[in-house]
N, C-alpha and C positions, 0 to 999 in steps of 0.2 A: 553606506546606505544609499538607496538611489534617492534621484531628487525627488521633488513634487509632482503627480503627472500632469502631462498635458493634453485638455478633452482634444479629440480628433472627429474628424466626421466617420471613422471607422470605428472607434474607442476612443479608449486612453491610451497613451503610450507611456512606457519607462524605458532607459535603456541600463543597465545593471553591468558591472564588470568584476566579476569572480576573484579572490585573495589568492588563488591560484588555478593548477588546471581544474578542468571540469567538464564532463561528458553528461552533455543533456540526456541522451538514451541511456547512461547508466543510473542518473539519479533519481529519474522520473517512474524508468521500468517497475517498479514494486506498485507502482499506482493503478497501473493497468491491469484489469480482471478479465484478461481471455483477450485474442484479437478480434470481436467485435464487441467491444467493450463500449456501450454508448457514453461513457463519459472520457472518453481516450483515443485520439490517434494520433497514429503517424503519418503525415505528410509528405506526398511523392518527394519533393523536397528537402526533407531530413529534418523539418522542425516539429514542433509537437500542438495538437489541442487538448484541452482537459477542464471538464465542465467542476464545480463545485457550489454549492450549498452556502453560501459566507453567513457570520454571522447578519451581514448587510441584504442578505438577500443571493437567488441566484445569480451566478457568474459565468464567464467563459473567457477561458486565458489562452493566448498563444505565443508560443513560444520559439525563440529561435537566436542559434549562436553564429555571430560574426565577428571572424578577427580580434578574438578574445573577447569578445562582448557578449551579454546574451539580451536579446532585443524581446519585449514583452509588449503586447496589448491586450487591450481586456475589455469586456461589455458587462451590460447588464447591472442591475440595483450592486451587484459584487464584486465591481472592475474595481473600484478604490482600494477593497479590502486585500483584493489579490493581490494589487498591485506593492500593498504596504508590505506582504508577508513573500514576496517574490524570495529576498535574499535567505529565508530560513529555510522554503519551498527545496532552494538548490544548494542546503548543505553551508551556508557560509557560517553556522555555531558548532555545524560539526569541526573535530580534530585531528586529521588522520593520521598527523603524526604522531598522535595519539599508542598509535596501534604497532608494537613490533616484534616482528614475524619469528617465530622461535623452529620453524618448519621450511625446510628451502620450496616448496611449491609456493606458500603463500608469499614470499619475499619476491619471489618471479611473477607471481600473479599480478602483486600492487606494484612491481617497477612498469609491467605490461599495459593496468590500469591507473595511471596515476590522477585521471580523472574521476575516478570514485568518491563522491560524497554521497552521507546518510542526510538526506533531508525529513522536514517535518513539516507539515501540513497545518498543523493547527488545530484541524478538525478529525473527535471521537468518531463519531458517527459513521461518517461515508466510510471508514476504514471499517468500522466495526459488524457493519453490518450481513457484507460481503466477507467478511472472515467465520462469522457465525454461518453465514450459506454452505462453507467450505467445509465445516464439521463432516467426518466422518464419513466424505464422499467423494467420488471421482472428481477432481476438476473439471470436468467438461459437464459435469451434472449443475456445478456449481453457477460457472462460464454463463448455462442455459438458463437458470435460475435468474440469475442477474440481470443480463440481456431482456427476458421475457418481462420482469417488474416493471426495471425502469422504462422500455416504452410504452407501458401499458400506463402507469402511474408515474413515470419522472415529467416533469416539463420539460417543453424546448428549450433548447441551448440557445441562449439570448446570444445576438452576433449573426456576422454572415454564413456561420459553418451552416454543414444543414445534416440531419438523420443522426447529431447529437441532441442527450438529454441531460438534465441534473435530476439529482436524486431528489425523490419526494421526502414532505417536510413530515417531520414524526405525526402529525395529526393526519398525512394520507398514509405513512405506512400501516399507523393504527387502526384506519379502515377499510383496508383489503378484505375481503371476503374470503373464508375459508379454501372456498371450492379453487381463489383465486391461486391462493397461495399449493393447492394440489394440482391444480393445469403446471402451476414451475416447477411440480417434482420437488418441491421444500415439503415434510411433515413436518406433523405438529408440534415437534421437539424445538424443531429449530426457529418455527414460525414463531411458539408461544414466547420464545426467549429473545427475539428480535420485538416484539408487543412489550414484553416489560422494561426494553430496554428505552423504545424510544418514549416510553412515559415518561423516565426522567432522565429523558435528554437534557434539559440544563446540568444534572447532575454530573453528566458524563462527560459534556465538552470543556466541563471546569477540570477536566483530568488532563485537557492538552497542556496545563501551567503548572501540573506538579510536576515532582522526581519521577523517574517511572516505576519506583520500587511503591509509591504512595499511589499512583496510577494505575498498577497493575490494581493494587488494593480496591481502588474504590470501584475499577472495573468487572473484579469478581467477586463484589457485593450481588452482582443478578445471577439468580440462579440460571445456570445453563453456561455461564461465561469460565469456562477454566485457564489454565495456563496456556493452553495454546493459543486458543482468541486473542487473550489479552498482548500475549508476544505482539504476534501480526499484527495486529492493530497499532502498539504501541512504536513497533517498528516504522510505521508510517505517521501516524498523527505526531510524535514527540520525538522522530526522532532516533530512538534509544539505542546506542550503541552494545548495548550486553545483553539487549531483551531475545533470548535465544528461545528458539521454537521446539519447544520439548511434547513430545505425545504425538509425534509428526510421524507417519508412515514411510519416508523414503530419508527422511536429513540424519536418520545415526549412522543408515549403511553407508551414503553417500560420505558424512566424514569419517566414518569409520574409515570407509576405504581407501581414502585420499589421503589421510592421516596414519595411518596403521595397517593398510592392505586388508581390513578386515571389512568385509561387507554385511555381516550380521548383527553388526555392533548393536545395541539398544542403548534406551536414552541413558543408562549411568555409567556405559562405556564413554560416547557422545561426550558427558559432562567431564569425564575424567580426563578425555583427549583436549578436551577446550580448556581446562582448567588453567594453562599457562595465559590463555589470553582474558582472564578475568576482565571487567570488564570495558571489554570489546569484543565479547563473541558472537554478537550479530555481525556484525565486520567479518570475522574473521570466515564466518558461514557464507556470508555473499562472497569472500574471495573463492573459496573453497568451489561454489556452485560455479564461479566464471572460471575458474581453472580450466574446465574442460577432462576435468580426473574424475569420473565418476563410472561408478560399479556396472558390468555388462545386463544387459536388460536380461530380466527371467518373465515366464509368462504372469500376467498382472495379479497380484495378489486383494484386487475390488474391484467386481464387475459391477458395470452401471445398474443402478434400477429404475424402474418407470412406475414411480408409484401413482401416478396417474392414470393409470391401466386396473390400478388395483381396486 
């Protein structure tokens, strides 16, 4: 565990050194929603920012690995909190030797990346909410969705960054205005289920300290929140090494394909392929994705919409 920080006139500082290797862009990548993601970048430099919501208040963390080390600062009412959850942020509860590979791609994969750890955040919310955006639509509708809220409604990014935001607290999300939420191209499906969600946000953040089998549970207590949400989310806030994203548009052909040459696989082929890596088949799906083995493109089977128009 890192030490105490120490205030600076730029932050606080930590400096953290990893139980073994570790790649900051692969453990962080799942955090980021689109490349202009106002709570995420990357640095000409190769280090990373990422704004967050702590329970202390908002934060902004930066991040950066030297010589086996990774060097952290952090601002704002949630630089302590960050600072404290730095080591779980980059994976040091996950196990990777956990995981083993019954498939010769994946075995090539994790000797390629031996930096991969699943980290966990701590926090339901910021994960969950942007996962709910992502329902049932292009990514780039999603990306826009995102983007257009939080600078409209997140606060500045406390620290020297600048044109980052943090995510607004459930009492702004709960008062966006209809019209607001139909300028991002969100309807009412998704809007109404991100409103019931962030009502009991206490409820929800008490879900980053269960199992994720008890987690998933309490997260699809809200109506609108099914098993895919709950994966994604749970993939990020806890962590969850086997929380596998089923009802997913592109992840059964993709493992189908990589796994089996079959590119139309659906999710109970999907489960039957992954079945040897019980759980660890979130794992084994990011190895899968970083392979580089994945199905030739066919014309898009979901074209954007602009319900905003409508």
């Amino acid at each position: 565990m890192p030490g105490r920080a120490a205030p600076t006139t730029t932050g606080l500082t930590r400096t953290w050194t990893p139980p073994g290797p570790l790649d900051l862009g692969l453990v962080l990548a799942p955090l980021r929603r689109g490349p202009a993601d106002p709570t995420f970048r990357t640095a000409p430099d190769g280090s990373f920012w990422r704004t967050s919501r702590t329970p202390a208040g908002p934060g902004t963390l930066h991040l950066a690995a030297h010589h086996g080390e990774v060097e952290a600062t952090a601002w704002g009412q949630g630089a302590d909190w960050l600072l404290d959850q730095l080591p779980s942020l980059l994976g040091v509860s996950d196990d990777p030797s956990a995981f083993v590979p019954r498939h010769r791609l994946l075995a090539e994969t994790q000797r390629r990346r031996p930096g991969l750890r699943l980290g966990r955040t701590g926090l339901v919310l910021e994960s969950l909410i942007p996962s709910v955006l992502e329902q049932k639509v292009t990514t780039d509708e999603a990306y826009r969705a995102w983007r257009l809220l939080l600078r409209t409604y997140g606060e500045p990014a406390p620290g020297p960054v600048k044109n980052m935001h943090v995510t607004p607290s459930p009492r702004t999300w709960s008062l966006i205005p209809s019209w607001e939420w139909h300028r991002a191209g969100v309807d009412s499906k998704r809007s109404s289920t991100i409103l019931r969600a962030v009502r009991v946000a206490g409820r929800l953040e008490e879900a980053a300290a269960m199992s994720p089998e008890d987690a998933s549970a309490r997260l699809r207590l809200i109506p609108g929140i099914g098993p895919w949400t709950a994966a994604e989310t749970l993939q990020r806030s806890n962590g969850a090494p086997d929380a596998v994203t089923v009802g997913d548009l592109h992840l059964p052909g993709t493992v189908g394909y990589a796994l089996a040459g079959d590119r139309d696989a659906d999710d109970t082929a999907m489960l039957e392929l992954l079945a040897p890596y019980a759980g660890q088949r979130h794992r084994a799906t990011r190895l899968i994705l970083l392979s580089g083995r994945t199905p030739p493109r066919r014309s898009p089977r979901m074209t954007p919409r602009d319900i905003a128009r409508l």
